[in-house]
C-alpha positions in Angstrom: -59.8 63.0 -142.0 -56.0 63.9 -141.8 -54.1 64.2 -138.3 -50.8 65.2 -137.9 -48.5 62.2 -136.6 -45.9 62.4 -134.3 -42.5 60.6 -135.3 -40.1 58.6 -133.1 -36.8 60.6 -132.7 -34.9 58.5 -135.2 -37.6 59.0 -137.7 -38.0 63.0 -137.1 -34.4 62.9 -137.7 -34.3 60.9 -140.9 -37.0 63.6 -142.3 -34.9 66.0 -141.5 -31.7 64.6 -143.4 -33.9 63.3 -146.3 -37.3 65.3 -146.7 -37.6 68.4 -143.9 -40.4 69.9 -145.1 -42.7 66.5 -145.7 -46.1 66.2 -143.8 -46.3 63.0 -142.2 -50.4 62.6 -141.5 -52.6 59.9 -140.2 -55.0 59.2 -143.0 -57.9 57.6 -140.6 -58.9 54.8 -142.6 -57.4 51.6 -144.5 -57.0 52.6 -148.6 -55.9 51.8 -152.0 -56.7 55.1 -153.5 -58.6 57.8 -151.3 -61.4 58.6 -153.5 -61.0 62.4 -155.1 -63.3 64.3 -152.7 -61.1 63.1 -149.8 -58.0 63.5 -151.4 -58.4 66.8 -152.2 -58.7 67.8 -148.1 -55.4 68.1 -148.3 -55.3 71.2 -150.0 -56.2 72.4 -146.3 -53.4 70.8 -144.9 -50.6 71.9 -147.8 -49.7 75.2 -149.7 -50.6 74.0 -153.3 -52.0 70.5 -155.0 -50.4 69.5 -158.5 -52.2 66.7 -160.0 -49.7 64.2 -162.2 -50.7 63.0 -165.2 -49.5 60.9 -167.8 -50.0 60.4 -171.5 -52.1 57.9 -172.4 -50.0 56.8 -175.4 -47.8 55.1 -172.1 -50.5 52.8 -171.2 -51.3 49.4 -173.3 -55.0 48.9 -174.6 -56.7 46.9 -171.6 -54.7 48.6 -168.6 -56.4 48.2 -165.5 -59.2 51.6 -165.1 -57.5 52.9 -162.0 -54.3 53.0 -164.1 -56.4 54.6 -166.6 -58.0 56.8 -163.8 -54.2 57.6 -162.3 -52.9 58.3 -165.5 -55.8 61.1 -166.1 -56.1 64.7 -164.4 -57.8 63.1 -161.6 -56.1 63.9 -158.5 -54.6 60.3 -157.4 -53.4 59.2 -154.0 -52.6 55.6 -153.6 -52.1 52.7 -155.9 -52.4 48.6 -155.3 -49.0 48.0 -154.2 -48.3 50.9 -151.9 -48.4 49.1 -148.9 -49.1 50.7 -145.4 -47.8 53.8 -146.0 -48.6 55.7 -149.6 -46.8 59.0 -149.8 -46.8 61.8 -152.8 -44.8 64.9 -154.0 -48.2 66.5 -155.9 -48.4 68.3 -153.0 -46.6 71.1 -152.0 -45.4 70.3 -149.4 -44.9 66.5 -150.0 -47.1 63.8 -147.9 -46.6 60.7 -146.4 -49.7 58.8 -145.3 -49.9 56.6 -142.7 -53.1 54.0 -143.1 -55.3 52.7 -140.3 -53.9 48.9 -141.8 -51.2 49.6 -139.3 -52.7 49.3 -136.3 -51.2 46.4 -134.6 -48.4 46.5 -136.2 -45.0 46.5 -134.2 -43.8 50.0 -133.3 -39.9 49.1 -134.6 -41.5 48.2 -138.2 -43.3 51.0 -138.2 -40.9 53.4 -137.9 -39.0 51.8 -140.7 -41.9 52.0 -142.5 -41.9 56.0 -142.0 -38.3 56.5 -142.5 -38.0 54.2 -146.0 -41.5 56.5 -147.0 -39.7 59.7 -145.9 -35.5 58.5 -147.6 -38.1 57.9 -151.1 -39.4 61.1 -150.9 -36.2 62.4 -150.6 -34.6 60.6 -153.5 -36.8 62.5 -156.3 -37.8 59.7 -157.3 -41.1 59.2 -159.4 -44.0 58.0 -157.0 -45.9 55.3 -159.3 -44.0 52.8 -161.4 -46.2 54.3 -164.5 -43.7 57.4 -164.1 -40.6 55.1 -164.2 -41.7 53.3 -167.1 -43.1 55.9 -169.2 -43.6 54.4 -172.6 -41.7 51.1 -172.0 -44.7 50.2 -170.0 -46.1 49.3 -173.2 -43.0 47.5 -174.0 -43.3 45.4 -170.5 -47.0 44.4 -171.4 -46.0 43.2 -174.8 -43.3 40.8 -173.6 -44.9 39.5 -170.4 -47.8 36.6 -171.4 -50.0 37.3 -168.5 -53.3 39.3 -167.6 -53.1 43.4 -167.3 -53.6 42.7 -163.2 -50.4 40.6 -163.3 -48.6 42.6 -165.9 -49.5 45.7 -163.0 -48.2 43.8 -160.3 -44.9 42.5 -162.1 -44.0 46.5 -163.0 -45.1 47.8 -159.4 -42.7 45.1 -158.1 -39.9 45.7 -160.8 -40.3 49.4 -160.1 -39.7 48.5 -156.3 -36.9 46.5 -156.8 -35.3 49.6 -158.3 -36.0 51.8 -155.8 -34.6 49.5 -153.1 -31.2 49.7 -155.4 -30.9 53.6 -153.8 -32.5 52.8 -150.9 -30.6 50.3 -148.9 -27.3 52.1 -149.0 -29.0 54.3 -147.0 -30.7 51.8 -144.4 -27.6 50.0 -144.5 -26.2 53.8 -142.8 -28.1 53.3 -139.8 -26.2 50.5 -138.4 -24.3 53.5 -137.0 -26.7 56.0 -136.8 -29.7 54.8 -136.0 -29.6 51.2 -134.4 -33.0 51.0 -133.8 -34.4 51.4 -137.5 -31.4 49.0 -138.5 -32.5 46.6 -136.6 -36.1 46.6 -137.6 -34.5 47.3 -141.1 -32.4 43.8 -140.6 -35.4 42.0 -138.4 -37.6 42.7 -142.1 -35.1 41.2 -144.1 -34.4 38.3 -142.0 -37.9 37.4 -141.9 -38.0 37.9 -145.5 -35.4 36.0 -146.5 -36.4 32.6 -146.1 -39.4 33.3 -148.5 -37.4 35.0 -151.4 -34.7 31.5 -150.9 -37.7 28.9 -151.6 -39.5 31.1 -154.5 -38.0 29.6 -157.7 -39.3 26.0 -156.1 -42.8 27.4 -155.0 -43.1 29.0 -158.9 -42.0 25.9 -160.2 -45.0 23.3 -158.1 -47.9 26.2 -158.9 -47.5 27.4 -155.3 -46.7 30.9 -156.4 -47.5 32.7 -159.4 -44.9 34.6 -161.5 -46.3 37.9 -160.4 -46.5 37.2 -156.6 -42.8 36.2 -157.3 -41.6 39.4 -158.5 -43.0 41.3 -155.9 -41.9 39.6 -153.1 -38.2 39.3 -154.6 -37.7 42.5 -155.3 -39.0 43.4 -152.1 -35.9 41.6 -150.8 -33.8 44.1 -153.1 -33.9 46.7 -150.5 -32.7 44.6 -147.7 -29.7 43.4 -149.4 -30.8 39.5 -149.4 -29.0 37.3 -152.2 -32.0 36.9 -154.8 -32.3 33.5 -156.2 -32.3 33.3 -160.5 -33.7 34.3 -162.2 -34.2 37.7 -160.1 -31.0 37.8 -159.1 -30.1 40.3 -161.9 -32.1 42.8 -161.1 -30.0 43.4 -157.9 -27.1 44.5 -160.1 -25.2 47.9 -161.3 -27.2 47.2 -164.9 -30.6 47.5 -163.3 -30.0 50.9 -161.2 -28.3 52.3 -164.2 -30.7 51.5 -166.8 -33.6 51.1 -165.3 -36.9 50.7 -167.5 -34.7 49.1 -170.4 -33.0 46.9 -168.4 -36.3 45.7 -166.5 -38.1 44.8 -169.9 -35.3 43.0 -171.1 -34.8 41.4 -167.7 -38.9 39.9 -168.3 -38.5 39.1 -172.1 -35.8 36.4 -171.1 -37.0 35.6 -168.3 -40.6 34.6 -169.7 -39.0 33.3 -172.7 -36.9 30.5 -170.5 -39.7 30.0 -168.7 -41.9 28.9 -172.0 -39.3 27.0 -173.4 
């Protein structure tokens, strides 16, 4: 099911800076989460497999069963939220997976797509939000009045936003060395950047719900594009420092303006 991909010089050489001794495969099909039996192929592929798990005092009462399921000793690769490309340090050594989603899609974005996969890897950082969280996950569903589908979606895109905070000092690097992944870096944002603008309006008229919100603005985080309140404080000093904290205080505000 896996095939080894081939990278685009300016990605080969971002792995190498960032995350030399990553796999980059093709995964051969479109997924959320690979189902176990195909997940574990890649103990062919790596040197050792390491399932994460989690304790299940971190997750609140009606989390969402593939939380549950991810949170377990099953071995997990892929969430909702990971986009086109899901990648994983349970494996030694780490993997980024390319899905067959991508197919058609520009090869400029693309290779962004690779090289922000491959600069995460190589910030340590955990892979799921539930990781980031830890226990405060519980403290996020308490203060956030919505579903356990939305409250998952608002924490995958908090926990996104925060990543971007590390992230786009590095994209922002490439205007130098590596023009062509800054420019699709830059061509993302700009296309990006008209949405985040008109999101407080589209919450406000029922276009856009709170949770679609989140996720797209702090998926501007990482391009550097001004946020509009109230997500504009997330893209501050407080929020890369403090993380979890910050981001549950950050939503009980926030959904207490909103209700009163």
């Amino acid at each position: 099911m896996f095939e080894e991909r081939s990278l685009a010089g300016p990605v080969e050489r971002v792995r190498a800076t960032h995350a030399p001794d990553t796999l980059v495969l093709e995964a051969g099909r479109d997924f959320e989460t690979l189902p176990p039996a195909q997940a574990e192929e890649l103990g062919l592929l790596v040197d050792s497999l390491e399932p994460a798990t989690y304790p299940t005092e971190w997750l609140p009462p009606d989390a969402p069963q593939l939380l549950a399921r991810y949170a377990g000793p099953d071995f997990t690769i892929g969430m909702p939220g990971d986009g086109s490309i899901a990648w994983t340090r349970q494996t030694d050594p780490p993997v980024v997976l390319v899905k067959s989603r991508v197919q058609g899609s520009p090869d400029s974005f693309l290779d962004f797509l690779l090289a922000e996969a491959l600069v995460e890897v190589g910030l340590g950082v955990p892979e799921h939000f539930l990781g980031f969280f830890e226990g405060a996950y519980r403290d996020l569903d308490a203060v956030v009045p919505v579903d356990s589908n939305a409250t998952y979606q608002i924490a995958a895109g908090l926990y996104d936003g925060w990543i971007g905070l590390r992230t786009r000092d590095v994209f922002a690097g490439w205007l130098e060395e590596e023009p062509d992944l800054d420019a699709a870096w830059q061509d993302a944002g700009d296309r990006l950047g008209g949405r985040v603008s008109g999101l407080p309006g589209a919450v406000a008229r029922g276009e856009t719900d709170f949770a679609d919100a989140t996720e797209l603005a702090c998926a501007g985080i990482k391009h550097a594009i001004e946020l509009p309140a109230p997500f504009a404080a997330l893209d501050t000093e407080s929020y890369r420092d403090h993380g979890p904290e910050f981001a549950v205080r950050w939503a009980e505000k926030t959904f207490g303006a909103l209700e009163g």
